[in-house]
C-alpha positions in Angstrom: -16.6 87.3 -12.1 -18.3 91.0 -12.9 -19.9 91.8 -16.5 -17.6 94.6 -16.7 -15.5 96.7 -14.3 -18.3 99.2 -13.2 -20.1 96.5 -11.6 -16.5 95.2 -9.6 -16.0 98.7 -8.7 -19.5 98.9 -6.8 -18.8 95.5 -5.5 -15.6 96.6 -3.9 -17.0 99.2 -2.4 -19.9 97.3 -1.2 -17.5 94.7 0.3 -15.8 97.2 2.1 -19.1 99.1 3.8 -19.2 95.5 5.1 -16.0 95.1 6.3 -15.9 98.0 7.9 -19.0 96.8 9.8 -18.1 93.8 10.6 -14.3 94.5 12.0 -16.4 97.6 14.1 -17.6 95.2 16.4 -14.5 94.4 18.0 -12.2 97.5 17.0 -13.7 100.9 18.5 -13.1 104.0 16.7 -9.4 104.2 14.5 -11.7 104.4 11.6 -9.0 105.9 10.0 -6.6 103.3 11.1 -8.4 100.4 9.4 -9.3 102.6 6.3 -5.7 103.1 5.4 -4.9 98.8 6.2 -7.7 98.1 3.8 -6.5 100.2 1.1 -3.0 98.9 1.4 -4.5 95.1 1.5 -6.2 96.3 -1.5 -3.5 98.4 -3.3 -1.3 95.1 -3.0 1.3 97.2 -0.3 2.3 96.7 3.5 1.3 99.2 6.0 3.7 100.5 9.2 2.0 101.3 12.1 3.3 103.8 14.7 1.7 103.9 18.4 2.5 103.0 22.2 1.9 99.9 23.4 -1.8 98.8 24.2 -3.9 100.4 21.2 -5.4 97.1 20.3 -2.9 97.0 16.7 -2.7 92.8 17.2 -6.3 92.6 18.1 -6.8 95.1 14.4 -4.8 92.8 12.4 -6.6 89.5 13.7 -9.7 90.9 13.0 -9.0 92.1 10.0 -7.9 88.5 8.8 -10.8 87.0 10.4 -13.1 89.2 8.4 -10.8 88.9 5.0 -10.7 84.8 5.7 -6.9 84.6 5.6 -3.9 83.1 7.7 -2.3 85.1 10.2 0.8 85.0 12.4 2.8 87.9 14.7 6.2 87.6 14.7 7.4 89.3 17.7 10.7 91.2 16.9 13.5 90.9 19.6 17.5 91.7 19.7 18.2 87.8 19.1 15.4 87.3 16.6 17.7 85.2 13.6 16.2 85.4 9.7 15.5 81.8 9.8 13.2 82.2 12.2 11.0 84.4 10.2 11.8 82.5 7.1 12.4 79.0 7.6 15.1 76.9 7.7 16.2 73.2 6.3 16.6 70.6 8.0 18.1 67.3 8.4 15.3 64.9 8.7 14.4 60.9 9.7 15.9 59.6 6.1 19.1 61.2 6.1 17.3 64.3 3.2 17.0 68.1 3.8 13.8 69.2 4.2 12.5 73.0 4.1 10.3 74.1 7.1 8.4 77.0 6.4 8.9 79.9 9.0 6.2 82.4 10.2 6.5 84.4 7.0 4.3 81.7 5.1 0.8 83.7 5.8 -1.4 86.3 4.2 -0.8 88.4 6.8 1.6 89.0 8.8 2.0 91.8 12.4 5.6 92.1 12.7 5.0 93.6 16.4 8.2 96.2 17.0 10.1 95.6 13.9 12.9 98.2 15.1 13.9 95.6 18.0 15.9 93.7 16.1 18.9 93.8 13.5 19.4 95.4 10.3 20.0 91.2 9.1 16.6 90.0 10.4 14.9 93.3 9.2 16.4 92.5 5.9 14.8 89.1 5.9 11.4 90.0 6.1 11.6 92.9 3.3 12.8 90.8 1.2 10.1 88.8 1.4 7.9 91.8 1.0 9.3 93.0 -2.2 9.8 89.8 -3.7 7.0 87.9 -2.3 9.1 85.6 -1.9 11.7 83.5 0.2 15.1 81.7 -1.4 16.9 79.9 0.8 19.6 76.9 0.3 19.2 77.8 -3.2 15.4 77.0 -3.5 12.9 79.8 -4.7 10.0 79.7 -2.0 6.8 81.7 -3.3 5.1 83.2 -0.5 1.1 82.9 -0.6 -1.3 85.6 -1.8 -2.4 88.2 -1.0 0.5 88.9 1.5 0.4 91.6 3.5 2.9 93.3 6.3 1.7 95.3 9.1 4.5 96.0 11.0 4.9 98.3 14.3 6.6 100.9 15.8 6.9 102.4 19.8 7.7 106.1 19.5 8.4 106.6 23.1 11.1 104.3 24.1 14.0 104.2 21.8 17.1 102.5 23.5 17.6 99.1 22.6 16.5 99.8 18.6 17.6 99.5 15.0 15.6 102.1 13.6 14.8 101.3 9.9 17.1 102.9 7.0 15.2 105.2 4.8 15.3 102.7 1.6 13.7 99.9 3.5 11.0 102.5 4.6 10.0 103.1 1.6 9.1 99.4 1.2 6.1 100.8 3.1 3.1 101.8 1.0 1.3 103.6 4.1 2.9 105.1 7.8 0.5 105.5 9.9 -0.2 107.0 13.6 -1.8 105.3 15.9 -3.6 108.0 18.6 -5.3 107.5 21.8 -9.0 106.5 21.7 -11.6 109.4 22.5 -13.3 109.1 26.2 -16.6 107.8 24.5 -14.9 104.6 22.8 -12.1 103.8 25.8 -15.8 103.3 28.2 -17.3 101.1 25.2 -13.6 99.6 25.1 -13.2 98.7 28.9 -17.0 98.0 29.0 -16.7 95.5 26.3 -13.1 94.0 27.0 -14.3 93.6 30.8 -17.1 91.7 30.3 -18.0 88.6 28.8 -19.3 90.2 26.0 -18.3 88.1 22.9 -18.8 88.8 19.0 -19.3 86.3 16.0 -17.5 87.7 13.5 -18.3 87.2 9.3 -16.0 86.1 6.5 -16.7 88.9 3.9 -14.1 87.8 1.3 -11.9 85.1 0.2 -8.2 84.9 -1.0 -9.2 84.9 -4.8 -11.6 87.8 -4.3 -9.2 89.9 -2.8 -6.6 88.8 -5.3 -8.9 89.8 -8.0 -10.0 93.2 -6.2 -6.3 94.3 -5.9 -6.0 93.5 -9.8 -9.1 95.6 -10.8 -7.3 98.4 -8.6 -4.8 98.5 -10.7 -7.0 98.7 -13.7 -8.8 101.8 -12.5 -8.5 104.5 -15.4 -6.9 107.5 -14.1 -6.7 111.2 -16.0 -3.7 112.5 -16.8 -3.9 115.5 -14.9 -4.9 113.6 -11.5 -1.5 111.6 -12.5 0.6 114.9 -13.2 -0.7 116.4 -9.8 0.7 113.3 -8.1 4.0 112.7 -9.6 4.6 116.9 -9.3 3.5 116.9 -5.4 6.1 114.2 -4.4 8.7 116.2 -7.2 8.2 119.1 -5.0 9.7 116.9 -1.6 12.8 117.0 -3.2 14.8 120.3 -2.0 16.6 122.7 -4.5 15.1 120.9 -7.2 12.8 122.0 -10.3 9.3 122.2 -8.4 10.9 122.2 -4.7 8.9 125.1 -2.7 10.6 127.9 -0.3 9.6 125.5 2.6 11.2 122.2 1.5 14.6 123.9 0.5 14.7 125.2 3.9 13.2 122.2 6.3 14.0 119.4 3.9 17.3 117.4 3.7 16.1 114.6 1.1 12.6 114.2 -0.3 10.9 111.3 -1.7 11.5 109.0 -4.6 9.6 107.4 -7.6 8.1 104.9 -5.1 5.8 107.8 -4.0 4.3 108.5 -7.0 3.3 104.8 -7.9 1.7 104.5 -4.4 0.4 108.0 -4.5 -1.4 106.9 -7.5 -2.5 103.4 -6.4 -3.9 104.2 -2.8 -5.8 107.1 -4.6 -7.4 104.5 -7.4 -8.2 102.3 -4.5 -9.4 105.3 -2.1 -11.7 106.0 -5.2 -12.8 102.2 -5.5 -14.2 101.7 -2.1 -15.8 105.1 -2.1 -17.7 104.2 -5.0 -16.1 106.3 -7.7 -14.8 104.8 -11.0 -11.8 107.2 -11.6 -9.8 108.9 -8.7 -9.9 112.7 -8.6 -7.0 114.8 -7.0 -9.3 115.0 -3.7 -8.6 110.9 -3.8 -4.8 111.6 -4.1 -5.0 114.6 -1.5 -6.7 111.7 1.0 -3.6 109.0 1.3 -0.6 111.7 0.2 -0.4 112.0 4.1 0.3 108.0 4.3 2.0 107.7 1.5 5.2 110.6 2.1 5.2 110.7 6.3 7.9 108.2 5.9 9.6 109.2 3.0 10.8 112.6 3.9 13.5 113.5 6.2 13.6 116.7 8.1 16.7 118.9 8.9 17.9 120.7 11.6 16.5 123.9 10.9 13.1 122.1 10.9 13.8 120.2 14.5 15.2 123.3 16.0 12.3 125.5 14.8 9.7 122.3 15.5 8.3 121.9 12.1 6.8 118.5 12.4 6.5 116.7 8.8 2.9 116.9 8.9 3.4 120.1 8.7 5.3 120.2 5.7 3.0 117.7 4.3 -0.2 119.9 4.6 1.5 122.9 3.1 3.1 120.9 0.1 -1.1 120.0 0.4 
């Protein structure tokens, strides 16, 4: 596609300048929001999104696979919500055969809206899918389309009626990310715009193949050995009473994070580097998604929730 790698990079980043521009038409402000989603669309990973209800994150996601030209569906996760209906299920049809019927699941992308309303089984179900890429059921091996990519949600507020997600499936999560409140400016272009009958026509930017090939070429991004050792040793120091654990993480920290860290650590940095027009990340690259990338894979004590240390906290002094 590219005469050599140099000239992907700068188209990579080119593409996204215009993504960005394009999915700013309908989504005001969380330009933060829709950096980190691109990067884990681009870095091959799924993204967990935290924030109340009402903070346009279906509105994001459909934009975002308007602009990217990809399928889309929302699961919306409830208490009675059964794996097959995220799957797919067989069934007995006209001629007396089994047939597969492809669930939800069976998109690029896919908004699993409050995944913490449902159980531990359906949970299960769809990170499977998103570590496998994949489905199996009734014995058959079901590959799941690509790119797939899933954003799923989370309400912080209200917490009765939840299955919070274990730490290990978590980690399934390349980026957690908070969703905030808009600033005053952007909510009176939001209601000005969402009250109206202001419409937008938005543009395709790139295909499924491109962005297949774009998350290839981020993995072939060069990286120095010191920008690697500074990455691997920053989630090594999460990990209390260990070798490079600080005074801090010893004494807020019950469990750090694991290996999984590192590779993403090192993936949205390459990436973070691609679309900013760099050919090699740098430490700064590393510094930028580290937030992202160990939010959710660190768990606090009780010293740390008695004395409100938050984990950003810890984050920005491990930082």
């Amino acid at each position: 596609m590219f005469k050599t790698e140099a000239e992907a990079v700068d188209a990579l980043a080119a593409s996204y300048r215009e993504i960005r521009s394009e999915i700013s038409k309908v989504i005001i402000g969380q330009d933060d929001i829709v950096k980190a989603i691109l990067v884990s669309i681009f870095s091959n990973g799924h993204c967990l999104l935290v924030g109340v209800p009402g903070l346009a994150k279906t509105l994001l996601v459909q934009t975002v696979s308007n602009v990217l030209d990809l399928s889309y569906n929302r699961i919306q996760f409830t208490p009675d919500l059964m794996p097959s209906d995220i799957t797919g299920a067989e069934i007995l049809d006209e001629s007396r055969t089994f047939r597969f019927i492809k669930g939800p699941v069976f998109s690029n992308i896919i908004l699993a809206d409050e995944i913490n309303r449902t159980p531990p089984k359906t949970q299960a179900a769809l990170l499977e899918a998103m570590q496998e890429r994949a489905v199996t059921a009734a014995g058959q091996h079901h590959i799941l389309p690509k790119p797939f990519f899933v954003l799923a949600t989370q309400n912080p507020i209200e917490q009765e009626g939840t299955y919070p997600l274990p730490e290990a499936q978590l980690d399934r999560f390349m980026f957690n990310v908070f969703l905030d409140y808009p600033t005053l400016q952007e909510e009176l272009v939001i209601v000005k715009n969402t009250t109206s009958n202001h419409r937008v026509e938005l543009k395709k930017i790139l295909n499924h193949e491109q962005i297949v090939y774009f998350q290839q070429l981020v993995r072939n991004i060069p990286v120095t050995d010191h920008v690697l050792e500074y990455a691997v040793k920053l989630v090594a120091k999460t990990r209390p009473f260990t070798e490079y654990a600080t005074s801090d993480v010893n004494d807020y920290l019950s469990w750090g994070a694991g290996p999984r860290a590192s590779q993403f650590l090192i993936l949205g940095a390459k990436c973070h580097a691609a679309i900013s027009g760099k050919y090699a990340p740098d430490i700064e690259d590393v510094r930028a998604v580290a937030p992202s990338v160990l939010r959710h894979r660190i768990v606090r004590n009780y010293k740390a929730e008695a004395e409100r240390i938050s984990v950003e906290e810890i984050i920005s002094r491990l930082l």
